[in-house]
C-alpha positions in Angstrom: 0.0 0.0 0.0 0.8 3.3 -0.6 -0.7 6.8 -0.1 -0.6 9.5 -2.7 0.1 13.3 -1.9 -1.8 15.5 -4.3 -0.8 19.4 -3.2 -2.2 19.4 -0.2 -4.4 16.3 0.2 -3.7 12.8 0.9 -5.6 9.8 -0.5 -4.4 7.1 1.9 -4.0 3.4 1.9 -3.8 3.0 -2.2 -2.8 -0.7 -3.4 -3.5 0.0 -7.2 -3.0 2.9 -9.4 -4.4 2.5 -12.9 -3.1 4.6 -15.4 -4.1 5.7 -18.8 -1.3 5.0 -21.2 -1.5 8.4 -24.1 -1.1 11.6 -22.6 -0.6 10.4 -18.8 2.5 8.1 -19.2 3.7 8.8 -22.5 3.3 12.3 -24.7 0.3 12.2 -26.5 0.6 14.1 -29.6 3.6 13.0 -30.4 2.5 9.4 -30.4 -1.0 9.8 -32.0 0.4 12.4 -34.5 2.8 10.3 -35.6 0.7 7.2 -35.8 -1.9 8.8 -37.9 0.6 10.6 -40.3 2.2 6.5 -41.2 -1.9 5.5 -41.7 -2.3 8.8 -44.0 1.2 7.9 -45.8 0.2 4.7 -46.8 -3.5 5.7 -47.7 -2.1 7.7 -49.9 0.3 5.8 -51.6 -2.7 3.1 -51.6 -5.2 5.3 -52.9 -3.6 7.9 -54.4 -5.3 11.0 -53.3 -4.6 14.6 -53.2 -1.8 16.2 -50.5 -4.6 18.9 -50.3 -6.7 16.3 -48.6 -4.5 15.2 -45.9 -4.8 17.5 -43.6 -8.6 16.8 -43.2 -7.9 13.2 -43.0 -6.1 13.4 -40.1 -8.5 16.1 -38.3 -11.7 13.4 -38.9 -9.1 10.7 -36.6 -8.6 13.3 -34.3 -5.6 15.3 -34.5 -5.4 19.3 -35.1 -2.4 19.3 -37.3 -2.4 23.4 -37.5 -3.0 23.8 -33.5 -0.6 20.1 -33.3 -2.9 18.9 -30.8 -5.6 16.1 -30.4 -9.1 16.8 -30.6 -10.6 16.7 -27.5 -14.3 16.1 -29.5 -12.0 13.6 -31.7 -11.8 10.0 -32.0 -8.1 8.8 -32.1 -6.5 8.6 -28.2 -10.0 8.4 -26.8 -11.9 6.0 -28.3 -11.7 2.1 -29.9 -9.6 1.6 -32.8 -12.2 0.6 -35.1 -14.2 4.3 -34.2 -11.1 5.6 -35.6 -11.0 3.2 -39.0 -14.5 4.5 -39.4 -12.8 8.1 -39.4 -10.6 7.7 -41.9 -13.1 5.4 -43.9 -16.2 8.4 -43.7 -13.0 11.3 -44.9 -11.9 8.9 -47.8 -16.1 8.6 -48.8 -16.2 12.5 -48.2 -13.4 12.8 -51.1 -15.0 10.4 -53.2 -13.3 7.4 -52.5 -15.9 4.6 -51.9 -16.0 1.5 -49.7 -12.1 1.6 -48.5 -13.1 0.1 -44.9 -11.6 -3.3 -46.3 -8.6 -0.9 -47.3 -8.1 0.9 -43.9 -8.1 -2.6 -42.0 -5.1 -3.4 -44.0 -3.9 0.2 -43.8 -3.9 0.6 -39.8 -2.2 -3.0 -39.7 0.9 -1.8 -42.1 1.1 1.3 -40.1 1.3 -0.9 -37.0 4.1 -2.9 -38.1 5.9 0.6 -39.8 5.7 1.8 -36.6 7.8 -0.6 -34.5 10.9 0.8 -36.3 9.9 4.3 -35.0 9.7 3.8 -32.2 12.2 6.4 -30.1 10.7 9.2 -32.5 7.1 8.3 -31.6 7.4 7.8 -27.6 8.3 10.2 -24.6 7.7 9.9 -21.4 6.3 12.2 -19.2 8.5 14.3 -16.6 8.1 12.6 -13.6 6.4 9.3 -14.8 9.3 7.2 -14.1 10.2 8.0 -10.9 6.4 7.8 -9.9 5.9 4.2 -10.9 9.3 3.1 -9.4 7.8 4.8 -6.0 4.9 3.0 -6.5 6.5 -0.7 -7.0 9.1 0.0 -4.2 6.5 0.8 -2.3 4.4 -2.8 -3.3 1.3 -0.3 -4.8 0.1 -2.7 -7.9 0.4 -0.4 -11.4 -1.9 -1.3 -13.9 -2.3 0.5 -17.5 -5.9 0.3 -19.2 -5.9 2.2 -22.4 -8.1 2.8 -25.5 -5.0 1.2 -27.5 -4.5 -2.4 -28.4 -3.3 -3.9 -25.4 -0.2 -5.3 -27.7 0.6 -2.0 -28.7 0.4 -0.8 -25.2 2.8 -3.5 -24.4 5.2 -2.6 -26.8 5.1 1.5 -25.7 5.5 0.4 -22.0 8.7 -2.1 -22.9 9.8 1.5 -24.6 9.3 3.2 -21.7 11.7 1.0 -19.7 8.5 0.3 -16.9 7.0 -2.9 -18.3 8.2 -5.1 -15.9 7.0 -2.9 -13.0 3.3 -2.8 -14.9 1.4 -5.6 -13.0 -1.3 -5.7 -15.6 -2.3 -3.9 -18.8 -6.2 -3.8 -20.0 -6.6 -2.5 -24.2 -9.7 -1.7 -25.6 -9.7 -5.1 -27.5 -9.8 -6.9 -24.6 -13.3 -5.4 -23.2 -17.1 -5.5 -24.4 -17.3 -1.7 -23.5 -14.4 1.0 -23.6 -14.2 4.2 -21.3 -16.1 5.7 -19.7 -17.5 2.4 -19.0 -16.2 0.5 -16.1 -15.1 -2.7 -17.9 -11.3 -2.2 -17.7 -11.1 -0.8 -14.2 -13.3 -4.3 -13.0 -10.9 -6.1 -15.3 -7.8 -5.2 -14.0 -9.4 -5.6 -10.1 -10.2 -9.0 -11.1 -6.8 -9.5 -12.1 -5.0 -7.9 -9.1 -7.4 -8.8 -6.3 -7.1 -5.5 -5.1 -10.8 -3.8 -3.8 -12.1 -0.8 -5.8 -12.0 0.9 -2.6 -8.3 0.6 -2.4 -7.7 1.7 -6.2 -7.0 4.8 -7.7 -7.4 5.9 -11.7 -5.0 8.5 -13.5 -5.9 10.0 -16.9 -6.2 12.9 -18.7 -9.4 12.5 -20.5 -13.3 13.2 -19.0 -13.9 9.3 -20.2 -10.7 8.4 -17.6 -12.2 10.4 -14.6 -16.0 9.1 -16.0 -14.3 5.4 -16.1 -13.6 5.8 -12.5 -16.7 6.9 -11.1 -18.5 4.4 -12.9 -16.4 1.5 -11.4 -16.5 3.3 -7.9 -12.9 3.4 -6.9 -11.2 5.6 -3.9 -10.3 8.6 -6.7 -10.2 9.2 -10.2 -6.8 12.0 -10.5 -6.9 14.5 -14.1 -3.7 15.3 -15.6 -3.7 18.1 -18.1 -2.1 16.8 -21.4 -3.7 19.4 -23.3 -6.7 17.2 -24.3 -9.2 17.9 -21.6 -9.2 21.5 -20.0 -8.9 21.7 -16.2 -12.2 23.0 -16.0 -13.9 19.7 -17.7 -11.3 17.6 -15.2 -12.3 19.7 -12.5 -16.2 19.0 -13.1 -15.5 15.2 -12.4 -13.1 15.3 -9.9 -11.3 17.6 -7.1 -7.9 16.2 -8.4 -6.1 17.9 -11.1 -2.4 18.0 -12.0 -0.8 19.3 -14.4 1.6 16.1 -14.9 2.4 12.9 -12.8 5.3 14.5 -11.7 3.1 16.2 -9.0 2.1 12.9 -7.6 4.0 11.9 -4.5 4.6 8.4 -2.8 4.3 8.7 1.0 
């Protein structure tokens, strides 16, 4: 167990911490931008579209290429991959290219395996984060990661980090019926842990992370502001807010 200092309040007796993975661990823009501009590259090439048009592509997955931020009304770093796919597969039909969802399956999956070569340009950790979940191993507080990513591609960012083997267990949106806010990965990774909801904690920078919380009823839901969610949308849903993990202490 382990209790967590937030400013000036302690939540006390804490034996899991579960952690969104984009934007909480990891930078999130730099990731999801990245990701999206390989799955635009090969469309493309695939396809053979217009440079004129990329730009909207990637906005209808998420990502504000002009303000280089994620949507916070978006799809990509929030919600299932397929929601995504069905971005990219409405902006193709909205430039005239017809029934491509067969194309984007095979598009996402070559951008997947492009990406694995990329990896040190696509992934940064988070000032702070490292430190944080070594406290929380030391300290024998179980670390869990439950993410709107493939839980294999979550793997492979958290081997990247250098914190995979202190990550007890790691819940992707593939692996549920419903994703955030839903409570189905919080209940999963309980399950898996033993730990009681009353002695678990969520971290997350989106409204769906603080809503996933409530909605599985653990001891606190914590906001981080990533950029995606302002603090007065985290503030609405919980008394928590930091601006990175870094202001988390281990007591």
């Amino acid at each position: 167990m382990a209790d967590l200092k937030i400013h000036n309040e302690t939540i006390k007796d804490v034996g899991l911490v579960i952690f969104d993975k984009d934007g909480t661990l990891m930078n999130l823009y730099k990731y999801w931008s990245g990701m999206l501009t390989f799955r635009v590259d090969i469309a493309q090439r695939k396809l053979g579209f217009e440079d004129v048009h990329r730009k909207g592509i990637m906005y209808a997955m998420g990502a504000d290429t002009d303000k280089e931020r994620l949507r916070s009304d978006g799809q990509v770093g929030l919600k299932k991959r397929e929601i995504v796919m069905q971005a990219m597969t409405d902006a193709l039909e909205n430039i005239g290219l017809k029934d491509t969802h067969d194309v984007c399956i095979e598009i996402f999956r070559e951008a997947d395996e492009m990406s694995i070569d990329h990896l040190p340009e696509l992934i940064e950790p988070i000032a702070g984060m490292n430190s944080l979940v070594s406290g929380l191993s030391r300290r024998k507080c179980m670390i869990a990661v439950a993410t709107t990513d493939k839980s294999e591609r979550a793997r492979l960012a958290l081997k990247h980090l250098g914190i995979n083997d202190m990550i007890d267990v790691v819940v992707g949106a593939d692996m549920v019926e419903h994703s955030k806010p839903a409570p189905d990965m919080v209940n999963m990774v309980l399950e898996k842990t033993g730990i009681r909801k009353e002695n678990a904690v969520v971290v997350g920078d989106a409204v769906t992370d603080m809503e996933m919380g409530v909605n599985a009823g653990v001891r606190a839901s914590i906001g981080v502001c990533s950029g995606l969610t302002s603090r007065d949308d985290l503030l609405r849903k919980t008394k928590y807010v930091i601006e990175d993990v870094s202001e988390i202490r281990t007591l």
